[in-house]
C-alpha positions in Angstrom: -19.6 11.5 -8.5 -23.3 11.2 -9.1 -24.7 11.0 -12.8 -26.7 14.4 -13.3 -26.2 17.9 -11.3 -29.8 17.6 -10.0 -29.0 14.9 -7.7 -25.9 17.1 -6.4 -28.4 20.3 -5.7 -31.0 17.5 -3.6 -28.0 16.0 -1.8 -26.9 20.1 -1.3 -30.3 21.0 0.3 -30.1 17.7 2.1 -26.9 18.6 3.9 -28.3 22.4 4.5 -32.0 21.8 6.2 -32.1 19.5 9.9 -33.0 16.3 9.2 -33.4 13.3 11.8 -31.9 10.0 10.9 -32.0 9.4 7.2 -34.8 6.7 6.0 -35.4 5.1 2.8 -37.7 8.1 1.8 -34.1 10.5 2.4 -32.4 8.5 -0.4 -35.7 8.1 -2.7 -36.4 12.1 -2.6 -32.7 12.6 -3.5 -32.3 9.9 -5.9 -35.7 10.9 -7.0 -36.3 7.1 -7.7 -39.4 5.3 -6.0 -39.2 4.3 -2.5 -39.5 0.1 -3.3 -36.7 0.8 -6.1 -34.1 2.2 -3.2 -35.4 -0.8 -1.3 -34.8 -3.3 -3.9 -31.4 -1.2 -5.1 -29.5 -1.7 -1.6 -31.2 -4.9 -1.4 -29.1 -5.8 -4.3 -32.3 -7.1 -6.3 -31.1 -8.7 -9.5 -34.0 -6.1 -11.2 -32.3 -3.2 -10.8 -29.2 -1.9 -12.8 -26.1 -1.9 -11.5 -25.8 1.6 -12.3 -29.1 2.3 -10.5 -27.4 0.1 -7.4 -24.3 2.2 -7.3 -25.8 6.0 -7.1 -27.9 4.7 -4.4 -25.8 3.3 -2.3 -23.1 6.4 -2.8 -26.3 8.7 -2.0 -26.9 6.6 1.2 -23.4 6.3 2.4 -23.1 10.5 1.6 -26.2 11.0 4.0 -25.3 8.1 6.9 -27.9 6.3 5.8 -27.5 3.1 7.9 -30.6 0.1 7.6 -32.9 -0.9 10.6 -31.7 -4.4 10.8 -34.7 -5.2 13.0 -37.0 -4.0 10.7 -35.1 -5.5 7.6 -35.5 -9.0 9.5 -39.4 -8.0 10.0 -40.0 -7.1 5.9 -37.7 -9.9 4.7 -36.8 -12.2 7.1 -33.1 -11.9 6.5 -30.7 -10.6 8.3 -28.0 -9.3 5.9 -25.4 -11.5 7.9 -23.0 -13.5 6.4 -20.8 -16.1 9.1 -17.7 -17.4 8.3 -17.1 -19.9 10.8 -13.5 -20.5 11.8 -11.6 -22.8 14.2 -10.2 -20.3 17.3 -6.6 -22.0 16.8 -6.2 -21.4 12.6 -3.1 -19.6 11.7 -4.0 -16.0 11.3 -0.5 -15.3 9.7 -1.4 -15.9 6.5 -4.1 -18.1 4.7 -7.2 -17.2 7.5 -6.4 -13.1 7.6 -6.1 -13.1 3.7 -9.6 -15.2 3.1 -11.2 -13.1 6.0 -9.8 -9.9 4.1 -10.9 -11.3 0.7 -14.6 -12.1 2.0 -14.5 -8.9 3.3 -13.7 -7.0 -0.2 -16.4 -9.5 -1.7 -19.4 -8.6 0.3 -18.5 -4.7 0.0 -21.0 -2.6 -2.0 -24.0 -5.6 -0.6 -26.3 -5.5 1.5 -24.7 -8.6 3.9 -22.1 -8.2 6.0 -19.9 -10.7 7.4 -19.3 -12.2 11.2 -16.7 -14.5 12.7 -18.2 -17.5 14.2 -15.4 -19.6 16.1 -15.1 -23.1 17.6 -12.8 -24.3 19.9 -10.5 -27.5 19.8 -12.5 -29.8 22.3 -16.0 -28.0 21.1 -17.8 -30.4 17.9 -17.3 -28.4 15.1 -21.2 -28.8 14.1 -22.1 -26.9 17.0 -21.5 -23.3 15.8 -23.0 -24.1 12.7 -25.8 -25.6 14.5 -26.5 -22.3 16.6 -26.4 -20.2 13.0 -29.2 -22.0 12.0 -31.3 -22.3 15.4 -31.2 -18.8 15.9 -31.2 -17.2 12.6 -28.3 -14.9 13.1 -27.1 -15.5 9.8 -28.5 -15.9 6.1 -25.2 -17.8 5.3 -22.2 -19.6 6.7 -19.1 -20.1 4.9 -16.9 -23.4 6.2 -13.3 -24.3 5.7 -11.3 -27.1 6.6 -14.3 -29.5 4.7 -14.0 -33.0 5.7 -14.7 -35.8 2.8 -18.2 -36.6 4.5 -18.7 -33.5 6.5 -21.7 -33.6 8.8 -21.8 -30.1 9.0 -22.5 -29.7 5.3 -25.0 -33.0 5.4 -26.7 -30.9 8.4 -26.9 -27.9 6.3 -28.3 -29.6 3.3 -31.2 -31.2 5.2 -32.2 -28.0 6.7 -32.3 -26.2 3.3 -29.8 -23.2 4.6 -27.4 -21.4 3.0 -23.8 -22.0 2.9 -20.5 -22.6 0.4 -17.4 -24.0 1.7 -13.8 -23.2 1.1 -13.1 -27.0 0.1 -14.2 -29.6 -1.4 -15.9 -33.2 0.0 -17.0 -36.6 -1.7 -20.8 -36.1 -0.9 -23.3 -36.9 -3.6 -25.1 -33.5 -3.3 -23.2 -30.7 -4.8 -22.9 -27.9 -3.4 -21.2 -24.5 -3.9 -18.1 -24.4 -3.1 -14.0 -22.6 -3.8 -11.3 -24.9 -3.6 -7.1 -25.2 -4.6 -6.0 -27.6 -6.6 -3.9 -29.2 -4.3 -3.1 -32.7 -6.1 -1.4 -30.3 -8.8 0.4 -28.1 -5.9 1.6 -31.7 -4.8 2.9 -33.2 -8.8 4.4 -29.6 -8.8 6.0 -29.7 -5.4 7.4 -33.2 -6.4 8.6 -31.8 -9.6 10.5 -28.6 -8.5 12.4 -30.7 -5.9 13.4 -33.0 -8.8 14.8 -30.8 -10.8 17.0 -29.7 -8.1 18.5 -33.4 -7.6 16.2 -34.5 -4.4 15.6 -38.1 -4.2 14.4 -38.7 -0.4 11.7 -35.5 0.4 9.7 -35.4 3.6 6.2 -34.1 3.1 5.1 -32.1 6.0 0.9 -32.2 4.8 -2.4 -31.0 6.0 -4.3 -33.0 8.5 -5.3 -36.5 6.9 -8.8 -36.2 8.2 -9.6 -33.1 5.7 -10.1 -33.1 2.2 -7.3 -31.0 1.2 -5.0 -33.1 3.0 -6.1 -36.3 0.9 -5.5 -34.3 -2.3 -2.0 -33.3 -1.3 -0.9 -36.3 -0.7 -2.7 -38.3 -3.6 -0.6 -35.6 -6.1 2.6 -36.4 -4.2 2.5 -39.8 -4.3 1.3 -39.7 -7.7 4.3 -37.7 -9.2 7.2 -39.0 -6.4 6.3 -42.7 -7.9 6.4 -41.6 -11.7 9.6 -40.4 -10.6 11.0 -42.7 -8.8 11.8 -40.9 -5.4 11.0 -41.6 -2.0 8.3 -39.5 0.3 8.5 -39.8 4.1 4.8 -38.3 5.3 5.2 -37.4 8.5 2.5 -38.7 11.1 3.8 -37.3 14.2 3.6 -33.4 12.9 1.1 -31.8 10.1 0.9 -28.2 8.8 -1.0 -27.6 11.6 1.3 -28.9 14.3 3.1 -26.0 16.6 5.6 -24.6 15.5 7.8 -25.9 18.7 6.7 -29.4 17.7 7.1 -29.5 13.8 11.3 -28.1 14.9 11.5 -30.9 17.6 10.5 -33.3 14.7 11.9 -32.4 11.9 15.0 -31.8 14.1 15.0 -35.7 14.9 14.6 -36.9 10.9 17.4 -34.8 9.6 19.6 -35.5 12.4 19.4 -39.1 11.9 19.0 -39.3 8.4 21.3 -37.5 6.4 19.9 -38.5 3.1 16.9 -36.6 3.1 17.5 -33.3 0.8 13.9 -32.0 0.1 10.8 -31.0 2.6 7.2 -30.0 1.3 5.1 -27.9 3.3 1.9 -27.1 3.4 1.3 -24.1 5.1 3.7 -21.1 5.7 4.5 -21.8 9.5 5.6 -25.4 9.1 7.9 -24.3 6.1 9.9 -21.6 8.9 9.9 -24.3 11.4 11.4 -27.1 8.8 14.0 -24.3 8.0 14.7 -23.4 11.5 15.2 -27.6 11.8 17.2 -27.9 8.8 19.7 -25.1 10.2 19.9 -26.4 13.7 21.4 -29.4 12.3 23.8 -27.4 10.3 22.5 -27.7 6.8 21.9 -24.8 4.2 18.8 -24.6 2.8 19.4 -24.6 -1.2 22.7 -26.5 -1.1 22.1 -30.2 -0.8 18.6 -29.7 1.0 15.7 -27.7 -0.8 11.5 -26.7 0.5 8.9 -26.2 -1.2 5.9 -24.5 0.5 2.7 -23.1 -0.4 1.6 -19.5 0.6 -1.5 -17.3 0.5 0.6 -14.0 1.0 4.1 -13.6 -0.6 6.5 -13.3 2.3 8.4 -16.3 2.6 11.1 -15.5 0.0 11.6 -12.5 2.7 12.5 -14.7 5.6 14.3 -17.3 3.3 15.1 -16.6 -0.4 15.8 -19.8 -1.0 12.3 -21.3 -0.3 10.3 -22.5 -3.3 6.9 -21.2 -3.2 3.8 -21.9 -5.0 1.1 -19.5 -3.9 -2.6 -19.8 -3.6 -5.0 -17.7 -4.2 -6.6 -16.9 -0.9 -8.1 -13.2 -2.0 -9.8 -14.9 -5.3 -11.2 -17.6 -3.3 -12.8 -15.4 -0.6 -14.5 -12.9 -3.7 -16.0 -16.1 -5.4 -17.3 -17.3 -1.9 -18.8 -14.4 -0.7 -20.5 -15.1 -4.3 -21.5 -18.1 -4.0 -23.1 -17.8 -0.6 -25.2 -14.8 -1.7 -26.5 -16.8 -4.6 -27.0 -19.2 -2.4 -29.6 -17.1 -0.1 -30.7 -15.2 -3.3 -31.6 -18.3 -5.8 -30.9 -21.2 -3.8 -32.7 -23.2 -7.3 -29.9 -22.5 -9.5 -27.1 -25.0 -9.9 -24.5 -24.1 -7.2 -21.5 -21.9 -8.1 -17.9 -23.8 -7.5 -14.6 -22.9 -8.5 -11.2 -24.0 -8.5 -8.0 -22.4 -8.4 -5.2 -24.9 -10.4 -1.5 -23.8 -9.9 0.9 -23.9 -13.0 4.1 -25.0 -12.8 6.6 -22.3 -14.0 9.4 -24.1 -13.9 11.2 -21.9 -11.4 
């Protein structure tokens, strides 16, 4: 487990004599490394090796070795806390449990650890981000659900603290972000339904007001005009709606218009709603009437095989952000670290 027998025998008379609660000089006398270089190791110092980083963190996870936050915040100012804040009413189903999962795996073998800010529907959105920074409870926040010209991103840019969002926005200043290529999921959407025959689709999309939502629908406009079919965006429901509601709705469209044989959905629970519709007015999904939906954890094709799915890469995303917002804290001089995760179109 550990690179030379020595180390082995230390940690062996370590677990044999009665020790109080292991410190920094614990690991340094087994590791037999220098106190600062155990410091800078589970600080995750870009200095040390990451050979170096790995025995001493296995050393200090083998002796319970757990940090004095306090006094980490005292040396360093930091806090080793990472926030992801999250609206209290997100689907937990799918996309938000796989990035919070994926975030989680990212920070692992760090020094930061992550915390769930929330906000409410009637709260402003800026205020839990506003209360990070205030109070220093965090090093970084990661945001999602980014709005073109968010004001939480223009408040954490003029206050110089950390962050990386999980979508893009229109501001000047970059900024580090991860982010799905959802014009392409929308051309590809588009495309899969006409291959199937559909000529009237209804697009179930994200909220308008967020970015993502703009993209969508700029990528299925874009590819139902070059192919000469007609989209009806729905502005009563989004991918957001209740389930209860997105039913009632879609219910009312098919009902009265029989011509509509393909639906596009942007999240997983609008999709089983839209089926659920699509059966109570006694159609059969893939005969005559076809959905396309877009899912962060493959288990749509178990409720309906007949859906047509295009996933996104939720656990890729939440790796690169946990990334980005450490660099972010770490050498907030260097250019910002964004990615972007573009479907392909497999034809199936």
């Amino acid at each position: 487990m550990y690179q030379s027998d020595e180390i082995e025998e230390r940690l062996a008379a370590h677990r044999s004599a009665q020790h109080g609660k292991p410190t920094l000089k614990t690991i340094a006398q087994v590791s037999g490394l220098a106190i600062a270089t155990v410091s800078r190791a589970l600080s995750d110092a870009p200095d040390i090796g990451s050979d170096t980083k790995k025995i001493v963190r296995q050393i200090a996870d083998n002796i319970g070795y757990v940090p004095n936050r306090a006094g980490v915040r005292l040396r360093t100012g930091r806090t080793n806390v990472i926030s992801l804040v999250l609206s209290a009413e997100q689907n937990m189903m799918n996309h938000t449990a796989r990035l919070i999962s994926s975030l989680a795996s990212g920070l692992r073998d760090t020094p930061f650890h992550m915390i769930i800010t929330p906000f409410f529907p009637d709260q402003d959105p800026l205020v839990p981000v506003r209360y990070v920074v205030e109070t220093r409870s965090a090093d970084a926040v990661i945001l999602n659900q980014t709005l073109p010209q968010d004001p939480r991103i223009q408040y954490l840019q003029a206050k110089g603290f950390p962050f990386a969002t999980h979508g893009r926005t229109r501001l000047e200043k970059p900024h580090p972000y991860f982010d799905f290529d959802n014009v392409a999921f929308g051309k590809i959407a588009i495309g899969r339904l006409v291959q199937r025959g559909c000529r009237k689709i209804v697009l179930i999309g994200p909220p308008p007001e967020h970015t993502y939502g703009d993209h969508m629908r700029l990528g299925v406009m874009q590819a139902a005009q070059a192919a000469g079919i007609e989209v009806l965006d729905m502005s009563d429901i989004t991918s957001d709606s209740m389930s209860d509601d997105v039913l009632r709705v879609m219910h009312k469209v098919l009902a009265e218009d029989g011509l509509v044989d393909g639906v596009i959905s942007a999240s997983p629970g609008s999709a089983m709603a839209a089926v659920a519709a699509i059966e109570s007015v006694g159609r059969t999904l893939g005969q005559g009437i076809h959905l396309v939906s877009k899912e962060a954890i493959p288990f749509l094709g178990l409720f309906r095989k007949e859906i047509i799915t295009i996933r996104e890469d939720v656990g890729r995303a939440g790796i690169f952000l946990s990334k980005a917002a450490i660099q972010a804290i770490q050498s907030p001089h260097e250019p910002p670290l964004q990615g972007l995760d573009v479907p392909t179109d497999n034809g199936t």
